[in-house]
N, C-alpha and C positions, 0 to 999 in steps of 0.2 A: 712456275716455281715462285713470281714474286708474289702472286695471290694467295700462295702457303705461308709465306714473312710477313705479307700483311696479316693477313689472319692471325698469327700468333703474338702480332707484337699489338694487334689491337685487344686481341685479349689479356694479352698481360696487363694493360693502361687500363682497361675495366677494371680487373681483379683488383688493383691497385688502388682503387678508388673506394672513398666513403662517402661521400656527399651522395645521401638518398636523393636528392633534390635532380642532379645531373646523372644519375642512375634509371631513373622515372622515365627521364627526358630521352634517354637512348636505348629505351628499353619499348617508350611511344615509335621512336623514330624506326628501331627495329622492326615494330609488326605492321604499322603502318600498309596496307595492301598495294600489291605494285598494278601497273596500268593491266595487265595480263592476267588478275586472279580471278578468280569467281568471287564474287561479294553477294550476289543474289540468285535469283533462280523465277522466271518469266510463272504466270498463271498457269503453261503447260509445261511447267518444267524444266524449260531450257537453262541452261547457266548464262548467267550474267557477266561479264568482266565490269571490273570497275570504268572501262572506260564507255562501254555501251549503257551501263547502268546511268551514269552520269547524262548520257544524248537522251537519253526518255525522260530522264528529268527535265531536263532544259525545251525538248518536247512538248512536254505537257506544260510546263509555266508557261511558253508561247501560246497554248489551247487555249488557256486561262486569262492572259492577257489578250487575245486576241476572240474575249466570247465564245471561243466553242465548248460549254459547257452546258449540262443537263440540271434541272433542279429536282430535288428530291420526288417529287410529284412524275414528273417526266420519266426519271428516270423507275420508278414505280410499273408506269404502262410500258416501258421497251423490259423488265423483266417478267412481268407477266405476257407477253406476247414471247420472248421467249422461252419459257414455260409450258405452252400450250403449244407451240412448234417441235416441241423434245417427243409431245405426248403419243 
């Protein structure tokens, strides 16, 4: 029952308000994505949460600091070999 009285008395403090400015700001805060939504979706599909989303990011900068990376040329011959392996 208190999460019904918060609800309503935080909406009343919205409605109540005209500063576009801090309307913006809790309107960012409101959709803002929680650790648990889907924000993406993997090359086969799968759903991303923001929080696994964010490990392949930090993932891949480490690849990138750490030289494991392909150059345009390189990466050129591993898709035509994988092309010809499809065939």
């Amino acid at each position: 029952m208190h999460d019904d009285k918060l609800k309503i008395s935080l909406a009343r403090k919205i409605l109540s308000l005209s500063d576009s400015e801090l309307l913006e700001k809790i309107s960012a805060l409101l959709n803002q994505p929680r650790e648990s939504d889907t924000v993406a979706y993997s090359s086969s599909g799968v759903p991303l949460t923001l929080q696994t989303y964010n490990d392949m990011l930090a993932a891949a900068e480490k690849d990138i600091d750490e030289g494991r990376t392909l150059s345009t040329s390189e990466l050129r011959v591993k898709l035509k070999g994988w092309q010809e392996s499809t065939k």
